[in-house]
Structures are given as structure tokens and as C-alpha cells.
N, C-alpha and C positions, 0 to 999 in steps of 0.2 A: 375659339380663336378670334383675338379682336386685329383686323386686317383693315393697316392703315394703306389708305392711296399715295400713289407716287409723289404725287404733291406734298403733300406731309412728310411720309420718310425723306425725302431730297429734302427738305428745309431743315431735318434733324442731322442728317448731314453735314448742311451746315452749321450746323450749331455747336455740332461735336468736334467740327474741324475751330471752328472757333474759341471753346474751351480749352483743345490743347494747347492753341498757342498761348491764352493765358496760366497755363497751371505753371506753377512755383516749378523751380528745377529739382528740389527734393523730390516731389509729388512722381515728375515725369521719369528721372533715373529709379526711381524704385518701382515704377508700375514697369518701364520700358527691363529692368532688371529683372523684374520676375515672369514676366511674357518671353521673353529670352529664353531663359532656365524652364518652362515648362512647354516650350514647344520643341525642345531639346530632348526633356525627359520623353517626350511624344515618340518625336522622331525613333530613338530609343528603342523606344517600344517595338513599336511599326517594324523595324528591323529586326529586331529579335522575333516576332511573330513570323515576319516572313523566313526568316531561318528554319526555326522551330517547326514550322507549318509545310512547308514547301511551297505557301502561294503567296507572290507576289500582292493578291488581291485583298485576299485576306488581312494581308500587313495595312492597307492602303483604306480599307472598308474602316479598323480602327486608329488609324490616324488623330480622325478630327476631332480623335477626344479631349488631347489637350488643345485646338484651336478654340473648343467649346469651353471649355474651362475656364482660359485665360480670358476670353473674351467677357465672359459670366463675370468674372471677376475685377473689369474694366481694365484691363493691362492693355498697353500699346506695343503693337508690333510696326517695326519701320514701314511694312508693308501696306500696312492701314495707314498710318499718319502721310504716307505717300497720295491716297486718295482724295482724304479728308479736310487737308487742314487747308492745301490751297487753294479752296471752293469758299473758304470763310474769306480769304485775300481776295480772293476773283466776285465775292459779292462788297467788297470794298465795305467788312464789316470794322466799326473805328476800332482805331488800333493797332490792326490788323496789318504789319509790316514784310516788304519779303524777307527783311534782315530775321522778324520773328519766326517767320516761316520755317529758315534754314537753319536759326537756331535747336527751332522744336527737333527737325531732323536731324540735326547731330548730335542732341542728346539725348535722342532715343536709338540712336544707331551704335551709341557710345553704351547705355545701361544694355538693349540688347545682345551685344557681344559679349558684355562681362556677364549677363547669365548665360549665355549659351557656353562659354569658356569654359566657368564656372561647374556646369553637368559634365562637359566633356571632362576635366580632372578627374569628377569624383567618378564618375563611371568609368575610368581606365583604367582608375585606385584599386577600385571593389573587381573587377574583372581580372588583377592581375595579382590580387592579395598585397597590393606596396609596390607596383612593379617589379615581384621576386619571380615570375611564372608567365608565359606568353598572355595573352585575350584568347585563346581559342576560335571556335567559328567565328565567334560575331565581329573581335578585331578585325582578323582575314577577311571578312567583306566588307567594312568599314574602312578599310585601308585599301583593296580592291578599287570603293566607291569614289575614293579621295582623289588615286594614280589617275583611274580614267576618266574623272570632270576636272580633270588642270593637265596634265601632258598630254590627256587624249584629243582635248579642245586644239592643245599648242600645236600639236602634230598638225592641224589643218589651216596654222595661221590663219588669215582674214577669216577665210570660212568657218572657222571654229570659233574666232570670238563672236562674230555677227551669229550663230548656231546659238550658242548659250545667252545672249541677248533677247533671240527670238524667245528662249526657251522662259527664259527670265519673265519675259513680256506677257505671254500665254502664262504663267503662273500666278501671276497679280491682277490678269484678268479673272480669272477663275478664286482666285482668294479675296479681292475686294468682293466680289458677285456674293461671297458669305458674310461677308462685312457689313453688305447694304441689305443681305437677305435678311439677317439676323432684326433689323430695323421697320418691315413690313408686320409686326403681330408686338404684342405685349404679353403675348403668353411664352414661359421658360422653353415649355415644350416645343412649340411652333417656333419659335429663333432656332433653338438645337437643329432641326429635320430640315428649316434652310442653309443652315451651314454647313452641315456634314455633305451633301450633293457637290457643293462645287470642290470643299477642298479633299476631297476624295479623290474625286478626278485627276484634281492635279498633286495629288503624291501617286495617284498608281502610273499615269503618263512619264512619270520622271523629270516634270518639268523644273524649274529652279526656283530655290526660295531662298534669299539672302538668309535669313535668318537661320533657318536649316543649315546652309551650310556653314555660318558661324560655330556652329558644333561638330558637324559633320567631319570637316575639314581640320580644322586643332585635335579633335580626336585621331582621325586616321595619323598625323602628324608623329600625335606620342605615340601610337600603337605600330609606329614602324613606315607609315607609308610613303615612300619613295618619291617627293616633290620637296620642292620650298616654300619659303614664305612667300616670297615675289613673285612665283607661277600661281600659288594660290588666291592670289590679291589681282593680279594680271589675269588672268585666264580664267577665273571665275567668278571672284567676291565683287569686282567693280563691273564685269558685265550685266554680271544676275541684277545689280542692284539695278543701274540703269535701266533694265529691261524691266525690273519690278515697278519704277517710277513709271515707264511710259504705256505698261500695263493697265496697272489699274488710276491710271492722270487722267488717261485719252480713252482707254476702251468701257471706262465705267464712272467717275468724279464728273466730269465732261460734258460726253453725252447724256445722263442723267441729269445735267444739271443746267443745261440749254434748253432740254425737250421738255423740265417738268419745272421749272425754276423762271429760267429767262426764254418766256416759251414765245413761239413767232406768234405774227396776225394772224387771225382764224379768217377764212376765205369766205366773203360774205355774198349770202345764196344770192339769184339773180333773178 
């Protein structure tokens, strides 16, 4: 395992937040399109396991197989470019605009939906033969999951959106922490074993992931679940997301990037 220093990985960091703001828009909707679509088919899974299995943990231990995948495979999840990209702005790398900034973000927030949409169809296709026959288990907690993260939140107005914010917040802590683990080694192996720890964590916690619930949620949707569009966008999808930004901006891009980047005076002996 070749095990770079903080100083290093935080400079890469940077550099990765600065390449996405230059990558072409084709580049960014087909990478942020297919990170979508495979943390979906993840998600997916995860939940059929826990069905299937009876354990909650279980579902959550394989999780982070498609975090590892798509990440392998250099895809952008909003969640990451939330970390990333405005650490290339905050180093005032040329170029480097906030106007670019919030571009990269909304067209990775725009390919991420349409993959996640996209697995939610086909998987409610194949689960119901055309829509001719219920979902079975899996719809029924899928639809479950949908009711009680958007009316279960509303039912507690304030408390319930600032609840899913935090939750939001705590998730993108723990998902960047795999983003930047992944950047400590040059070995496959050694990126994989630091990724999978945090975002394990946070699918077994239940904390919130925009992205997840880009599927989540359109799924439960067609499969019957008892909300709307505007609870679902209100009461969860703009919470989560906010909370995903100040997640991983502040408790991980930030701090990493102050303490090993723009580091203070060293206190000199006496």
C-alpha cells in the first residue's frame, strides 16, 4: 500500500475539484448519469438483501459496492462534487468561477437524477412484469421508506425538516470521509477498504443521501407510495441535499483543507 500524506491527498483534492469544473458538459452528464444509475442499482440491492436476509446490517455491509464501482470508474455523485470542487475556488485556481462552480453542480445534480430515475423505472418494470402484478415485499418497503421520509418528516414541521438536514449533514460527512479515503493509497485494494467503513456507516444509520433518494423516492412513487411531488422535493430532496453540501463543505473539504493546505504558523520553540 503506497500511503500518501495529508498534504498530498488534500492537494489532489484540489485538483479533482478543479478538473470538474473544467470537464465538457457531455463528459459531466454522462459520468454524473451513470453514478446516478449505479448507486441506485446499489441502493437496490442493499434493500433486497435486507429483505431477503432479515438484517438491516447485512443490507448496509453491501452497500458500498456500488459506491466503489462508480467511484472506480470515475463517476460524479453530487455528493462528491459538493466537497470537491469548491476547494479548487477557495484556492482561487484561474478560472476557477462561482458561476462555474454552480454550474458543475447542476449538471451533475441534473445527470444524477436522470440515472437514478432511470433504475427506478426499470426496476418497477421487472418487479411488476409491465405493471400488470403488485412489487411484492420489496415495493411494500420501498413505498413504506418513501411515506415515512416526506410525511413522516412533515408531521413534525420545523423539527422534521431541520431532523432530515441534520441527517443529510451526518451523511456527507461520512460519504465524503470515502471520497478523501479513497485518495490516501494508489493501491485498488487499499481505496476499496477505505471506502466501504464510512459509507456503510451511513446506509446502516439511515442517514440521507440525495442521490439515494433520487430513486428511492420516484420509485416508492410508482410503486403506490402515498406522498407527492412537492412533499417529496419539500420534505426531503432539498433538505437532504442542503445537509449533503454542509456535510461534507464544512466537516470534511474545509477542515482538511485549512489544516493541511492553508496551514497556520508553526509556534516557534523558545
Amino acid at each position: 500500500m503506497a500511503y500518501l500524506e495529508p498534504s498530498e491527498f488534500v492537494t489532489k483534492m484540489v485538483d479533482s475539484g478543479e478538473s470538474k469544473v473544467f470537464m465538457s458538459n457531455k463528459d459531466t452528464l454522462i459520468r454524473a448519469f451513470m453514478a446516478g444509475a449505479i448507486l441506485a442499482l446499489a441502493a437496490m440491492f442493499a434493500i433486497t438483501v435486507t429483505i431477503k436476509t432479515g438484517s438491516p446490517l447485512v443490507g448496509a455491509m453491501l452497500f458500498p459496492v456500488g459506491f466503489i464501482m462508480l467511484y472506480l470508474m470515475k463517476f460524479d455523485l453530487l455528493t462528491g462534487v459538493f466537497t470537491l470542487v469548491p476547494l479548487a475556488y477557495l484556492d482561487k485556481r484561474p478560472g476557477v468561477t462561482a458561476q462555474r462552480v454552480f454550474r458543475n453542480w447542476g449538471m451533475v445534480f441534473v445527470g444524477n437524477f436522470a440515472g437514478a430515475l432511470t433504475v427506478a423505472f426499470f426496476m418497477s418494470f421487472i418487479l411488476t412484469y409491465g405493471y400488470s402484478i403488485d412489487g411484492g415485499a420489496i415495493a411494500e418497503k420501498v413505498s413504506s421508506i418513501g411515506e415515512s421520509r416526506t410525511v413522516g418528516y412533515k408531521e413534525h414541521g420545523v423539527s422534521g425538516w431541520i431532523t432530515i438536514f441534520i441527517r443529510g449533514m451526518l451523511c456527507n460527512w461520512m460519504v465524503s470521509m470515502g471520497v478523501v479515503g479513497a485518495m490516501i493509497s494508489t493501491s485498488a485494494t487499499s481505496k476499496m477498504m477505505a471506502m466501504w467503513m464510512p459509507i456503510m456507516l451511513f446506509f446502516f444509520m439511515g442517514f440521507e443521501h440525495s442521490i439515494v433518494n433520487m430513486f428511492l423516492f420516484p420509485f416508492s412513487m410508482i410503486m403506490g407510495g402515498d406522498f407527492t411531488v412537492s412533499e417529496y422535493l419539500i420534505w426531503n430532496e432539498l433538505p437532504t441535499a442542503l445537509g449533503n453540501l454542509f456535510g461534507g463543505l464544512f466537516l470534511v473539504g474545509l477542515p482538511l483543507y485549512f489544516t493541511h493546505v492553508k496551514t497556520g504558523s508553526a509556534h516557534q520553540p523558545i
